[in-house]
C-alpha positions, 0 to 999 in steps of 0.5 A, spaced: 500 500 500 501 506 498 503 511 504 500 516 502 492 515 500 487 520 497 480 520 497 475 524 494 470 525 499 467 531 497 466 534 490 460 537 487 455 544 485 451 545 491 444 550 492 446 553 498 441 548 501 444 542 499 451 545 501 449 547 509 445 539 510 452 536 507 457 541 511 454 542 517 452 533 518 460 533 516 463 538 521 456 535 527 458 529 526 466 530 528 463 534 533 460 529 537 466 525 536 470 529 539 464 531 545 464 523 546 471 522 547 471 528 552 466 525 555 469 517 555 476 520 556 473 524 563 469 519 566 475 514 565 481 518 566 483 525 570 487 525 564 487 533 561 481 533 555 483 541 553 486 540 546 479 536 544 476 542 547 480 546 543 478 542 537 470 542 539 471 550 539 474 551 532 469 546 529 463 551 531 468 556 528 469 552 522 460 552 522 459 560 523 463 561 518 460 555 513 453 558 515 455 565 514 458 564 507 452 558 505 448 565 507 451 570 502 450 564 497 442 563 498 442 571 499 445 571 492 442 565 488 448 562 487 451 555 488 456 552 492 462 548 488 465 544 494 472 540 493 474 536 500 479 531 499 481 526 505 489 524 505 491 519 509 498 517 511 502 511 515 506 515 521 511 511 525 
């Protein structure tokens, strides 16, 4: 297998509305992947969960800002051209 690998996990023209349902079930679904970390590492552990926090709060910004731009798009009828590649690697 290739070290680096790339999938194309996003690619598309969107209306505004079909753009927000695909963004925000992405950035929602990481969300509460990292909420529930938080919560299993703190009921388990009293190891530190800030760096996870620190995730959640730029994932909501992340989401502010989608929702700002997917806004302007609807305001303005255009659509949304959306290109989201996932690379995946091997590290040691």
């Amino acid at each position: 297998m290739k070290e680096n690998t790339s999938f194309k996990f996003v690619k598309g023209t969107f209306s505004a509305e079909d753009a927000k349902e695909v963004m925000f079930k992405l950035i929602q679904s990481k969300i509460s992947y990292h909420q529930l970390e938080a919560f299993s590492i703190s009921e388990r552990t009293s190891a530190n969960v800030d760096h996870i926090q620190k995730r959640i709060f730029e994932l909501n910004e992340t989401k502010n800002d989608l929702e700002t731009i997917i806004a302007l798009a609807k305001k303005e009828n255009k659509k949304l051209k959306i290109d989201g590649t996932i690379t995946i690697e091997f590290i040691d």
